[in-house]
C-alpha positions, 0 to 999 in steps of 0.5 A, a space after each residue: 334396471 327395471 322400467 318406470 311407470 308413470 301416471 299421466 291422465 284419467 279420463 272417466 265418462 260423466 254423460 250419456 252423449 260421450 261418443 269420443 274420449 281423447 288424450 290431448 298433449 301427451 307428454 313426449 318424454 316417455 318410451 312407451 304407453 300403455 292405456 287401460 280401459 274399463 267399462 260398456 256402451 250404451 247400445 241394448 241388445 246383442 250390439 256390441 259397441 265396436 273401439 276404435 282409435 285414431 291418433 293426432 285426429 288423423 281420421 284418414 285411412 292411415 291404418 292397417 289392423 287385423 284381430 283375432 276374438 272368441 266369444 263363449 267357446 267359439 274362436 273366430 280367425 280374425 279380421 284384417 282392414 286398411 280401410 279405416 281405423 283400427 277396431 281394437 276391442 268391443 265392449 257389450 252393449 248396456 242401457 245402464 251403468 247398473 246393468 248385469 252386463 260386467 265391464 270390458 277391460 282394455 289394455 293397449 300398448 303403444 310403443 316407442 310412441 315419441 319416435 319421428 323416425 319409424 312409423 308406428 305399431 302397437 297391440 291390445 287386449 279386451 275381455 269381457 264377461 257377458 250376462 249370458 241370458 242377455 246375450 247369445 255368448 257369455 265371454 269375449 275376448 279380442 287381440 288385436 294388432 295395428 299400424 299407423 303409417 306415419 312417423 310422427 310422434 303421437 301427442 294425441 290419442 281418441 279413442 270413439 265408441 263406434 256405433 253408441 255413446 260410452 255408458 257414465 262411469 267409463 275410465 280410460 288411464 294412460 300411463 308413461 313408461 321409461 325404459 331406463 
């Protein structure tokens, strides 16, 4: 039988001082999650806005990550980190939400998310096309792979600009998928 899925939440980004967007009381009744987001930061210049994630507001260094990116025609090894929470993309710096600078796209899946057995792991994507005149590069690209080391189930997700504020118009989706 082929998987479900369902449409939980919507949040889209309406002011300028929006640094954190959070989905609170998420439903355990699905198998999987999967997150899409769209949009830029408000930073200017060559400053990419660093994504980060945290689940159930555990802020702590509970995490280990590592991504892979490429800008323009340059591929770059990757990072690793245990330090903080995951970095798992970067969207371009933009000071309007007309700018010439396209939004990233994100795309993050969240695993047996429900399950208070096993700890948890997920991966995203993010790509990008850039104004090259703007910027030194004019696509990027991140794959990023993360673990939360705790096995409670996540009911919460926030999900913070790093170094700006999201730029208005910034969407984040989650979506529920049963595995039937």
């Amino acid at each position: 039988m082929a998987n479900a899925t369902t449409f939980i939440e919507e949040i889209v980004v309406s002011g300028s001082t929006t640094q954190t967007v959070e989905f609170t009381s998420i439903s355990q009744a699905y198998d999987d999650l999967i997150i899409y987001g769209s949009g830029r930061n408000l930073t200017t210049g060559q400053n990419e806005g660093y994504t980060r994630i945290t689940f159930n507001s555990d802020a702590t260094s509970n995490y280990s990550w590592g991504r892979g990116y490429v800008y323009g025609t340059q591929v770059y090894g990757g990072e690793i980190s245990t330090s903080y929470d995951p970095a798992i993309s970067h969207y371009a710096g933009s000071s309007s939400a007309n700018s010439n600078v396209t939004p990233g796209n994100l795309i993050m899946y969240l695993p047996r998310y429900s399950n208070t057995t096993y700890k948890k792991s997920g991966r995203s994507r993010f790509s990008e096309l850039t104004n090259a005149a703007q910027f030194s590069y004019a696509t990027s690209g991140v794959i990023a792979y993360w673990a939360w080391n705790s096995t409670a189930a996540i009911a919460s997700i926030q999900i913070k600009d790093l170094f700006s504020y999201w730029c208005p118009g910034t969407k984040f989706s989650l979506y529920g998928i049963s595995n039937s």
